[in-house]
C-alpha positions as CSV (number, residue, x, y, z in Angstrom):
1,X,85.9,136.4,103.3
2,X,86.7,136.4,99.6
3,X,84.5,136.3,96.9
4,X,86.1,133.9,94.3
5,X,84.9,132.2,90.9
6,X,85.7,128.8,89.9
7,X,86.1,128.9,86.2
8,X,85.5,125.1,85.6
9,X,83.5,122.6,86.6
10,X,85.7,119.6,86.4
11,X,87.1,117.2,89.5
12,X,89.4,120.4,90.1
13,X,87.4,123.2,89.9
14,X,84.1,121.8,92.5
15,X,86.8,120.1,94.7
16,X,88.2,123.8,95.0
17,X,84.5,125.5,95.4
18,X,84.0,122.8,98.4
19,X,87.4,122.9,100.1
20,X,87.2,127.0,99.6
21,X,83.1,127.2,100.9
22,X,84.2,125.0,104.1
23,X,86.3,127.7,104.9
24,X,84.0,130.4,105.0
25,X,84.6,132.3,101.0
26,X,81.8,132.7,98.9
27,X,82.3,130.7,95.5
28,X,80.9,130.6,92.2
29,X,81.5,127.9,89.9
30,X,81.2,128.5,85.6
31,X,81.3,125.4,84.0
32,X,81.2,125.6,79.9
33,X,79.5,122.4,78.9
34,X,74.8,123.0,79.4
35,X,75.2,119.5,81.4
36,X,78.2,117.6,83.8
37,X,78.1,115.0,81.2
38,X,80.5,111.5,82.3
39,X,83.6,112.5,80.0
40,X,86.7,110.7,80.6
41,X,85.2,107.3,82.7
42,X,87.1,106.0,84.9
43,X,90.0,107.5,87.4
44,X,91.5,106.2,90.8
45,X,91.4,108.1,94.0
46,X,94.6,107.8,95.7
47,X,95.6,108.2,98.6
48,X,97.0,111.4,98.6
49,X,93.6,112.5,97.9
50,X,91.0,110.4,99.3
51,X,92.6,111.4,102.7
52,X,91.9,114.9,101.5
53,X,88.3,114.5,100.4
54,X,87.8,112.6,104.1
55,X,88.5,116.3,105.8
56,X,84.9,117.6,103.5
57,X,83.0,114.1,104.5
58,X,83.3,112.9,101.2
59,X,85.5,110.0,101.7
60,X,81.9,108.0,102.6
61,X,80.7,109.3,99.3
62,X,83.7,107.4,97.5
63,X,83.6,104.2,98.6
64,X,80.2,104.3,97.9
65,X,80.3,104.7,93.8
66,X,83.8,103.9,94.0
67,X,85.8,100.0,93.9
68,X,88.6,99.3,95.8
69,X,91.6,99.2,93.4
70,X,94.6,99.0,96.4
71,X,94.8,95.1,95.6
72,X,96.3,94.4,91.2
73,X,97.7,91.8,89.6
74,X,100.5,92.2,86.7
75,X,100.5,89.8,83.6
76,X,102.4,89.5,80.5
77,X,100.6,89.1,77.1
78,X,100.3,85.9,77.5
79,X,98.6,85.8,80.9
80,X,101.9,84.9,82.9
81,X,102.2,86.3,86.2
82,X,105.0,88.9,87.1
83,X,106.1,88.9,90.7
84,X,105.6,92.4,91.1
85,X,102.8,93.0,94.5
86,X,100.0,95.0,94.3
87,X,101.7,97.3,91.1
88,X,101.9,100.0,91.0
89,X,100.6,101.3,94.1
90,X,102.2,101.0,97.4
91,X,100.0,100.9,100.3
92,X,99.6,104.2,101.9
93,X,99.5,105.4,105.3
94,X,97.4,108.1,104.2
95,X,94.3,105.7,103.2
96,X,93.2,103.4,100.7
97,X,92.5,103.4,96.7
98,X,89.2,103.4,95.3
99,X,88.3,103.2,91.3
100,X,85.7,105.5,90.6
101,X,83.2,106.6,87.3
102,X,84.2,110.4,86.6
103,X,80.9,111.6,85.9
104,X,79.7,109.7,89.2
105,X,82.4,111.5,91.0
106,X,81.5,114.7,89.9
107,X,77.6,114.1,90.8
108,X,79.0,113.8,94.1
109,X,80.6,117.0,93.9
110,X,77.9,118.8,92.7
111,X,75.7,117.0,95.7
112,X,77.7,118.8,98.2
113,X,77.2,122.5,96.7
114,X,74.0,124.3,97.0
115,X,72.4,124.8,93.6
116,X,72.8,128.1,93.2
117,X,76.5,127.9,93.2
118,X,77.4,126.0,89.9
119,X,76.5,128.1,86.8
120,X,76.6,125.8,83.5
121,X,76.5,126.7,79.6
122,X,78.7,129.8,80.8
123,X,81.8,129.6,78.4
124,X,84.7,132.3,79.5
125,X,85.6,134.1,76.5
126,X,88.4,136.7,78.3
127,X,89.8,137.4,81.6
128,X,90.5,141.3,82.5
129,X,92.5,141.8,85.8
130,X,91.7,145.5,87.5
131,X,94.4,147.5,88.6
132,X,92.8,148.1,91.7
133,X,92.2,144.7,92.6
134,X,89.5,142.2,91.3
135,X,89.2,140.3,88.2
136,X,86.1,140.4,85.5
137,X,85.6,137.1,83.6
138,X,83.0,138.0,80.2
139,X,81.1,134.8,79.1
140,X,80.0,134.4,75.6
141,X,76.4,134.6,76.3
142,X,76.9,138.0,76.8
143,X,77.3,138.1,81.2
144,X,80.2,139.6,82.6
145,X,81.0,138.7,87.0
146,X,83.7,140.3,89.2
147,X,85.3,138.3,91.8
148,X,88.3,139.2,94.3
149,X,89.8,135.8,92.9
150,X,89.5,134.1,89.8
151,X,90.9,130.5,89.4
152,X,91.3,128.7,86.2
153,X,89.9,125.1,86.5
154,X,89.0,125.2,82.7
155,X,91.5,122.1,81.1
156,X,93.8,122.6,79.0
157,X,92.4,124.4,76.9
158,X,92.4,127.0,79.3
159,X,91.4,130.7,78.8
160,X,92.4,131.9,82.1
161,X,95.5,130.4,81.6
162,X,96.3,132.5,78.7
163,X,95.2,135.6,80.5
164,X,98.5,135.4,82.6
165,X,99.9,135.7,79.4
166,X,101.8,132.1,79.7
167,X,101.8,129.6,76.9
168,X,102.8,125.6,77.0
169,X,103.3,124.0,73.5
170,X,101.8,120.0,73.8
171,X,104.0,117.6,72.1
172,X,102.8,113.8,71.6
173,X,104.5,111.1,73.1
174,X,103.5,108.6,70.2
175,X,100.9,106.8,72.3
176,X,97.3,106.6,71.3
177,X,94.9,105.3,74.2
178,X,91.6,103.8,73.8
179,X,89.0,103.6,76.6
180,X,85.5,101.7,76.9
181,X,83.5,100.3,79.7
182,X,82.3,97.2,79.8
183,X,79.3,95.6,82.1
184,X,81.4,93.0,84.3
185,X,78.6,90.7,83.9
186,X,80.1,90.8,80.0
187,X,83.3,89.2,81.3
188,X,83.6,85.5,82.8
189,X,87.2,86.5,83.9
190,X,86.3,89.2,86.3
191,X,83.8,87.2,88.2
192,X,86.6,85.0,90.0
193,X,89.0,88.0,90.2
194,X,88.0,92.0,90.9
195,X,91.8,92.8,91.4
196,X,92.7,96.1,89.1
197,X,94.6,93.8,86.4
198,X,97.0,95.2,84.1
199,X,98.9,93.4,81.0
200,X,102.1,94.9,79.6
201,X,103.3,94.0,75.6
202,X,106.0,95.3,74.0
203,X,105.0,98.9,73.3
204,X,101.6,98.5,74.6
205,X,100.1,98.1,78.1
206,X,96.1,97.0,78.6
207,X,94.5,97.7,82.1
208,X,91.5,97.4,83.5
209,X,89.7,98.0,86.8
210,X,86.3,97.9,88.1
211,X,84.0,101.4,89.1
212,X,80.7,102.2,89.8
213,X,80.7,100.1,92.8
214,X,82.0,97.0,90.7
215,X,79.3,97.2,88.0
216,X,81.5,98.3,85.5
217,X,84.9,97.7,84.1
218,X,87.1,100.7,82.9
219,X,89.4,99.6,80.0
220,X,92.2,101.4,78.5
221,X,94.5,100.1,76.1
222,X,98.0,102.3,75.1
223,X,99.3,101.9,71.8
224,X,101.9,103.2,70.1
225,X,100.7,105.5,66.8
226,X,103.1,107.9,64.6
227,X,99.5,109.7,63.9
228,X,98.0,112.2,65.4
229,X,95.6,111.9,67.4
230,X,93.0,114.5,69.1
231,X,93.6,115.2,73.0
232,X,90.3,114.7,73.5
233,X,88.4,112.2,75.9
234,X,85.9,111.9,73.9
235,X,86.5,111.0,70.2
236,X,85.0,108.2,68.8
237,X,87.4,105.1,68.3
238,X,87.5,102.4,66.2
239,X,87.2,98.7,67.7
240,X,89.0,96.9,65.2
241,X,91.6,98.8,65.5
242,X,91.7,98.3,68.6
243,X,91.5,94.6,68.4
244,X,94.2,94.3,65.9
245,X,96.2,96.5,68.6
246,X,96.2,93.6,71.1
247,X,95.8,90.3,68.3
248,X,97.5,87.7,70.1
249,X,96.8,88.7,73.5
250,X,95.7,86.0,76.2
251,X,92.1,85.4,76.1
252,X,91.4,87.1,79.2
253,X,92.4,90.5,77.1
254,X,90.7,89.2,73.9
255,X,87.2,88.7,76.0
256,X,87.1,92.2,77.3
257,X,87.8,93.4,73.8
258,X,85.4,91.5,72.4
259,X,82.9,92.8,74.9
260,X,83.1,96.2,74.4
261,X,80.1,98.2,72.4
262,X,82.5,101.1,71.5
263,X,85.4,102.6,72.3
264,X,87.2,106.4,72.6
265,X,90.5,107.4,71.7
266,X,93.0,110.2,72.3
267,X,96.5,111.2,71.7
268,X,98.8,111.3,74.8
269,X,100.2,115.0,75.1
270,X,102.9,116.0,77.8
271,X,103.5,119.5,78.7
272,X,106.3,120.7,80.7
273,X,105.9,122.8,84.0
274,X,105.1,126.3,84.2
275,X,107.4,128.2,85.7
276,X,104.2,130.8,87.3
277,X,100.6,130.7,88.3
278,X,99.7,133.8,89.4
279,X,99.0,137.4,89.7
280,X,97.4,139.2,92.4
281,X,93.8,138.1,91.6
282,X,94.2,135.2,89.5
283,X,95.5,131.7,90.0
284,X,95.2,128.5,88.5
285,X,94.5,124.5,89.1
286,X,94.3,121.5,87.5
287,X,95.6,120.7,84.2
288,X,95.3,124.5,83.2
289,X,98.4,124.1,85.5
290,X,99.8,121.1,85.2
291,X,98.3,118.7,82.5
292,X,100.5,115.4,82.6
293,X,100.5,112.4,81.1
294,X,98.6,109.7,82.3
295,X,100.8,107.0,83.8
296,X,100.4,107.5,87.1
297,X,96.7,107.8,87.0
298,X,97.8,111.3,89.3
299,X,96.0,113.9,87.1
300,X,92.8,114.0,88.7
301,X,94.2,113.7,92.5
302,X,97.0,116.3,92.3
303,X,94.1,118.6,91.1
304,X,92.6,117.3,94.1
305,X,95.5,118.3,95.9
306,X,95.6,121.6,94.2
307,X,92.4,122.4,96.1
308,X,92.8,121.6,99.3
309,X,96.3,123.4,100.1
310,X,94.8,126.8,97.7
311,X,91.9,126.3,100.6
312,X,94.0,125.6,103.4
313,X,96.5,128.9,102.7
314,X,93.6,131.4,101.9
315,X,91.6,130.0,105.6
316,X,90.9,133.5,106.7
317,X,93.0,135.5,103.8
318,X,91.0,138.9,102.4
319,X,91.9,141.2,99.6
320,X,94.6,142.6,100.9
321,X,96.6,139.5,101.7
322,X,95.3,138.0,98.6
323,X,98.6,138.6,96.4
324,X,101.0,137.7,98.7
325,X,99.1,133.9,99.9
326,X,98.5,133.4,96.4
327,X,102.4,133.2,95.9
328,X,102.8,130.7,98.4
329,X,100.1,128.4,96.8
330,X,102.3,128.6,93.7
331,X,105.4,128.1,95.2
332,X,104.1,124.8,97.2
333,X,102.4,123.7,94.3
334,X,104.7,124.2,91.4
335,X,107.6,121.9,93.3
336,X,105.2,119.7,93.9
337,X,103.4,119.1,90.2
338,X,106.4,119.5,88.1
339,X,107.9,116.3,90.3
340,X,104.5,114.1,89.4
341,X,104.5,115.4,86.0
342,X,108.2,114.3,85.6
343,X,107.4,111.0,87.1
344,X,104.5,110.2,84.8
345,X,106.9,111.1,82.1
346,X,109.7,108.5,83.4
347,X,106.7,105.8,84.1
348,X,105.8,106.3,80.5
349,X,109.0,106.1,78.6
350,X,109.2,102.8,81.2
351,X,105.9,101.3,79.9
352,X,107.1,101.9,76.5
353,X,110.5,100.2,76.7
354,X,108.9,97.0,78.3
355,X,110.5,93.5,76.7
356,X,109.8,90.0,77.1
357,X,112.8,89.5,79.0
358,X,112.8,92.5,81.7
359,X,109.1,93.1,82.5
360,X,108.9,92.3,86.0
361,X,112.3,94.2,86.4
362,X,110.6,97.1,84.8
363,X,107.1,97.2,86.6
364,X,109.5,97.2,89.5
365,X,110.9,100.1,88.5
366,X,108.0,101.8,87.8
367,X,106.9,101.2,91.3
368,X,110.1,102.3,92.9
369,X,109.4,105.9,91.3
370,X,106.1,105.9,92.9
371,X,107.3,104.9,96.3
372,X,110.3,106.8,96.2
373,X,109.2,110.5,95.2
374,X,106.9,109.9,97.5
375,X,103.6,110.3,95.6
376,X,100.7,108.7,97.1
377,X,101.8,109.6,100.8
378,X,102.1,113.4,100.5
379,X,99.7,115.3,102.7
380,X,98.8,118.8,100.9
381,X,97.1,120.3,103.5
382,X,100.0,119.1,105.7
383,X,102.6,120.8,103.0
384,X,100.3,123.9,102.6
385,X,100.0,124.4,106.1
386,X,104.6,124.5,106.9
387,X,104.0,126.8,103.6
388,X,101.9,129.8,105.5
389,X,104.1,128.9,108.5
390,X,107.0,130.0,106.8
391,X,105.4,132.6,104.7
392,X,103.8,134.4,108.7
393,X,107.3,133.9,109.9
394,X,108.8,135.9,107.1
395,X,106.3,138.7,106.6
């Protein structure tokens, strides 16, 4: 048994404290923030993941707060069909997709870890790795913990991440993207039709979805800026801007603006892959990772993913196998993110070349990536198991 400390209490970091608990560690979680506020709305659960969150029992807890999103429909601006079926998603093998509220989603989380286990208002201020083994993490209230593991499940703004001594320079992709939510009583349109609905524009794409067990619709709107824009989730946007973003739009687009109280906004960054995670005693997760662009809707579920093989290699590791198991996390992982991160990156510079002319052509293409690196139908534990395999065979 290992005595490990989640740094991090996003999707990432309590999906890693239940996966790792389930097998027997003892697990802290530090989260930052004096509350799990809802930051970020709404995200899907694909496939990919919701087959991984089934293994825990939480796949019940999904559809409960959650909306199916496997069924979507694709318009132009002005409300015309494309022929493109149930973009972008393929069905999956693995299971279905369900819409779900982020902060909901992480209540659920929390729900399935004693008390006692998630620490809040405990902001890591430096990471100190022994040379005997063990890592100390010192808060800035003062505290200081030692764990046999530490993983970094802190964002990208990550301090454990910087501890390895590794550094990823952000560079805007030109996009701004504003988010609301808007009560689906609000919108006349999404009374006849709960399909996950997505417009594409030239240079700008509008989608929307239902969470919180169809109560609420998720809206985000990408638009292209030459400012920039903070990388946050949760900076205040402007609704006329927003509005004058998508002037023109079919009505259906126009009523869900209209409908909106406020909105958020934030700059799209993309990072490239890392080309490490780890030491001996210290790993990372998550977008301290891997932070992608959002395209794919993948960043959330590969952190998912992330958890569930680190989980699935460490079943029965101790300190002294630590180093070595932690190596083939990495190397499973790193193939793995770096090829969604890449596709985001190609969906995105797809979304952005859309033309009046070409769009079902291109939602096409978007969808082919998808099916074709095979994103939604990978099975981590499945990947993380033929991993150790290889790694017992070899040792």
């Amino acid at each position: 048994m290992l005595n490990i400390a989640v740094i991090g209490g996003g999707v990432g970091g309590l999906s890693a404290a239940i996966a790792l608990r389930d097998k027997g560690h003892r697990v802290d979680v530090y989260e930052q923030t004096a509350e799990l506020r809802a930051v970020g709305a709404g995200f899907g659960v694909l496939p990919n993941a919701m087959h991984l969150l089934a293994t825990v029992g939480l796949d019940k807890d999904v559809q409960r707060i959650g909306f199916s999103a496997d069924d979507s429909i694709a318009r132009d601006a002005q409300g015309n069909r494309l022929g493109v079926e149930n973009w972008p998603q393929k069905r999956s093998s693995l299971g279905r997709t369900f819409a779900v509220h982020r902060g909901e989603f992480q209540q659920v989380l929390v729900s399935k870890l004693p008390p006692e286990v998630v620490h809040l208002g405990k902001k890591a201020v430096e990471v100190r790795q022994h040379d005997g083994g063990g890592t100390s993490v010192d808060f800035a209230d003062g505290t200081t913990i030692t764990a046999d593991l530490v993983i970094g499940a802190d964002g990208i703004r990550t301090v454990v991440q910087a501890s390895l001594g590794l550094e990823v320079r952000a560079t805007g992709e030109g996009v701004m993207a504003y988010r609301t939510l808007v009560p689906v009583e609000k919108l006349s349109w999404a009374q006849q039709d709960k399909r996950l609905a997505i417009w594409f524009g030239e240079g700008r794409t509008f989608l929307c979805y239902l969470v919180s067990a169809g109560r609420i619709m998720n809206v985000v709107g990408y638009v292209p800026s030459d400012r920039d824009a903070a990388e946050s989730w949760s900076a205040e946007g402007d609704l006329g801007q927003l509005r004058e973003a998508f002037a023109g739009w079919e009505p259906r687009v126009q009523e869900t603006i209209e409908a909106a109280g406020s909105t958020f906004k934030w700059g799209v960054f993309d990072r490239p892959p890392l080309t490490r995670w780890s030491t001996e005693s210290v790993t990372l997760l998550g977008d301290a990772a891997h932070a992608m662009v959002p395209h794919l809707g993948q960043g959330a579920n590969q952190a998912i993913e992330d958890a569930f093989a680190l989980a699935t290699i460490l079943d029965g590791a101790g300190q002294e196998s630590l180093a070595g198991l932690l190596k083939v996390y990495e190397s499973v992982r790193i193939d793995r993110t770096s090829l969604v991160q890449n596709v985001s990156r190609e969906a995105g510079r797809l979304y952005r070349d859309f033309s009046n002319d070409d769009m079902t052509k291109k939602a096409e293409a978007i969808s082919d990536l998808i099916s074709r690196n095979h994103i939604a139908g990978y099975d981590a534990i499945a990947e993380a198991e033929r991993a150790l395999s290889r790694h017992r065979a070899t040792a």
